[in-house]
N, C-alpha and C positions, 0 to 999 in steps of 0.2 A: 771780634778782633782777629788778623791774620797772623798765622803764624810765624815767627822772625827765625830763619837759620842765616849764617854766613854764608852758606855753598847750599844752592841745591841742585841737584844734576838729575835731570831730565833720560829714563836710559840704566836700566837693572843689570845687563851684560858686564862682560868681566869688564870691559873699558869702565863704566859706571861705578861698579865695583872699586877697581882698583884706586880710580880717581876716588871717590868718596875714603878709603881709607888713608891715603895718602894724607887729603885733605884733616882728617881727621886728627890724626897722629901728628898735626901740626898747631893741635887746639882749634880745630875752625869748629864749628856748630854745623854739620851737615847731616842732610834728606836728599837719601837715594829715592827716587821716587819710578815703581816701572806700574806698566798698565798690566801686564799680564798678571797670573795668580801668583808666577812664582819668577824666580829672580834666575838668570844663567841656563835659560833654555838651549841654545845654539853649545851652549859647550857640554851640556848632558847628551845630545844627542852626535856630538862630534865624534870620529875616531872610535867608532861602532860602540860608543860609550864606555870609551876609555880614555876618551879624549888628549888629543896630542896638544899637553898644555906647555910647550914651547920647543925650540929648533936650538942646538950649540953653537952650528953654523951660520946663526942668522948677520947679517952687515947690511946695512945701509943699500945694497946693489940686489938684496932681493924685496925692494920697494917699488911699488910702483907710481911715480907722481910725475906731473908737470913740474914740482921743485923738486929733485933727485937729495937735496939737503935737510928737506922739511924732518927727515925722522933723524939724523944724526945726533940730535939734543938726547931725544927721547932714548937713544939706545946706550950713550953716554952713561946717560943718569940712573938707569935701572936698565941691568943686562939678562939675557938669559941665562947667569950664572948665580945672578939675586933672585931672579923666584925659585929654580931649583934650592937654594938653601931654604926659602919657605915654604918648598913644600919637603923638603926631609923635615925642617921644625915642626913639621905635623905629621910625622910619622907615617906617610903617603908612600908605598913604595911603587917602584919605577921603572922603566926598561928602554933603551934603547932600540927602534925598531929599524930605523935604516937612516943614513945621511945627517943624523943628529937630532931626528925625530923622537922626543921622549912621551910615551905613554904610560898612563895608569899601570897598574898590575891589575888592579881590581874593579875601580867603577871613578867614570867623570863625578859621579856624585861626591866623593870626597875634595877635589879642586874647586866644585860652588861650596860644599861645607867651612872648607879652610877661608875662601872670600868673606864668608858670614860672619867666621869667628874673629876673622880679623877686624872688619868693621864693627862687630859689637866692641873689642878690645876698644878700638878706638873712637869708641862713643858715635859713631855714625847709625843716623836712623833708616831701617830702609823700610819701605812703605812698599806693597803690594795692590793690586786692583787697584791703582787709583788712577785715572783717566786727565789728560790736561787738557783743559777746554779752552784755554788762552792764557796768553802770554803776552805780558804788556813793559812796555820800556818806563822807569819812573827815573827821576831825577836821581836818586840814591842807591839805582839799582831797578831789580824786577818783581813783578809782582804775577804770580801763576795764580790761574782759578782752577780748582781740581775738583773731579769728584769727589772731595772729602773736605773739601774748604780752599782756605785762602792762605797761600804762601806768599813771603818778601822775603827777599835777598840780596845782598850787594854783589853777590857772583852768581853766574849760571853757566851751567855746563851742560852742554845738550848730545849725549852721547847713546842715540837712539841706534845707531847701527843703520844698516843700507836695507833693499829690497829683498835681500835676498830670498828668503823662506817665509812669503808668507801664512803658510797654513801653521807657523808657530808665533806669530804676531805678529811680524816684520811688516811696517807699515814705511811710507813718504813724509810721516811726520818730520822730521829731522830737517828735510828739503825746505819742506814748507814754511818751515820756521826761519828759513836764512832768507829765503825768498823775503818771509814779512819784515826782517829786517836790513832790506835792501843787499844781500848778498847774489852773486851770481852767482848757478849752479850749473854747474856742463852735465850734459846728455851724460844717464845713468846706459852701461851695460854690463851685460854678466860675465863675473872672473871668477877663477877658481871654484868651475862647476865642471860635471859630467858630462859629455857630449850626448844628444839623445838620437836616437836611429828610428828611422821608418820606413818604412817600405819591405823592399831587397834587400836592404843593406842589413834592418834589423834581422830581417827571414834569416839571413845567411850567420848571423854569429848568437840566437836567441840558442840554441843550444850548445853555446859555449858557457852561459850563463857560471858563475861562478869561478869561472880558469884565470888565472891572474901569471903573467909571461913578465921577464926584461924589454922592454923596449928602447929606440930615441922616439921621440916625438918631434917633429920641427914645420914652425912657421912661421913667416913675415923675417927671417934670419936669426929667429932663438930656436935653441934646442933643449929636451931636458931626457937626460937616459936617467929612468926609472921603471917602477914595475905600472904596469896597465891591465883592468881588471874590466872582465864580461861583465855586464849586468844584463839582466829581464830588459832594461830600456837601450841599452846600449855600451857604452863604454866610459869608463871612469877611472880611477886608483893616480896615484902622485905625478907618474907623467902627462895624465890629460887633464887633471885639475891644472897643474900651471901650466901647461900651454895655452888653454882655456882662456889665457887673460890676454895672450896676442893674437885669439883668432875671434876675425867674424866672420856673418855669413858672406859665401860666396872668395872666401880667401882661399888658397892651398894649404891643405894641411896633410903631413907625412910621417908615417909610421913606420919605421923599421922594427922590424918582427924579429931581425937575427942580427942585432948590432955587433959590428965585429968580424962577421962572420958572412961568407959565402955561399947561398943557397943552393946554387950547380954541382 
């Protein structure tokens, strides 16, 4: 016989997470279900593992969509002013890094722990290792085959995350799934990454490695004045992760080194 929950969500990441608790705390019967061993990998490794689990300044205008409305609901309903009270309720302490960037003091590990405790609280099951092999549309709902059996449910939530990393799981499942039921999916590319250097360019800044400067950054008509950071592969830190998301290849992209200021 298959197992019966009311929600099951497809997808162990905080989104997964939170959605599963949410769900939970509203009496639904919910199974987090992720394939990897363990649940909240991208946020343990996030923010040198201290991970920046959420922004003060966040609004609606630093989204990025084809519908500039689609997150207005979402930030309504739960602000970055309600998980910072969840996470002082768990005794999590905290620090301001720059622009309303809050981190750990100690370890992301305790922001996957606090997700855990909360969905145990809330009676949600989360399941590990277990693989989805299909996913079928029933009259009353869906019916998943897993490697651990058979789920039905009258909701599913498929909150696998994008391509990003995959040498920590990050698969196209997610796509694949809309595709099978008839969704269109637009051309995936990469935002909110590292730029990476080769050649010359890397030769010329590989021994800056570790030096982290003020910058602006500007391309396609955004700008972001932040700090910018050497790495071994090239360049990375707050100003070229979000720029990152309006440049491709072959674009102009522009670094000012002395914002403000006059190099003559």
């Amino acid at each position: 016989m298959p197992d019966k929950v009311d929600v099951a969500i497809i997808g162990g990441g905080a989104a997964g997470l939170m959605c599963g608790l949410t769900a939970g705390r509203r009496g639904k019967r919910v199974r987090v279900i992720e394939h990897a061993n363990r649940v909240g990998k991208k946020i343990l490794m996030s923010g040198g593992g201290r991970c920046n689990f959420t922004n003060t300044g966040t609004t609606p205008a630093n989204f990025l969509s084809a519908n500039p409305h689609y997150c207005k609901s979402a930030l309504a309903r739960f602000s970055p002013g309600d998980f910072i009270e969840m996470v002082d309720a768990h005794g999590i302490a905290w620090h301001e890094k720059e622009l309303g960037q809050l981190f750990c003091d100690d370890s992301s590990k305790q922001i996957v722990r606090m997700l855990l405790d909360e969905c145990a609280d809330a009676g949600v099951q989360v399941q590990t290792s277990c693989r989805i092999e299909g996913v079928q549309k029933m009259a009353d709902g869906f019916r998943l085959e897993t490697s651990s059996g058979t789920v039905e449910c009258p909701a599913l939530v498929v909150a696998t995350g994008g391509l990003s990393i995959p040498s920590m799981g990050a698969t196209g499942f997610g796509y694949e799934l809309a595709r099978q039921f008839g969704h269109s999916v637009r051309p995936t590319r990469a935002g909110l990454v590292p730029l990476t250097l080769s050649g010359t360019h890397q030769q010329r800044v590989q021994d800056l490695s570790g030096v982290a400067l003020p910058v602006e950054s500007r391309c396609n008509g955004q700008a972001f004045r932040a700090d910018m950071l050497f790495t071994h592969r090239g360049l990375s830190g707050p100003a070229i992760l979000q720029i990152s998301s309006y440049w491709q290849p072959g674009d102009d992209l522009r670094l000012d080194l002395l914002p403000d200021r006059d190099a003559l």
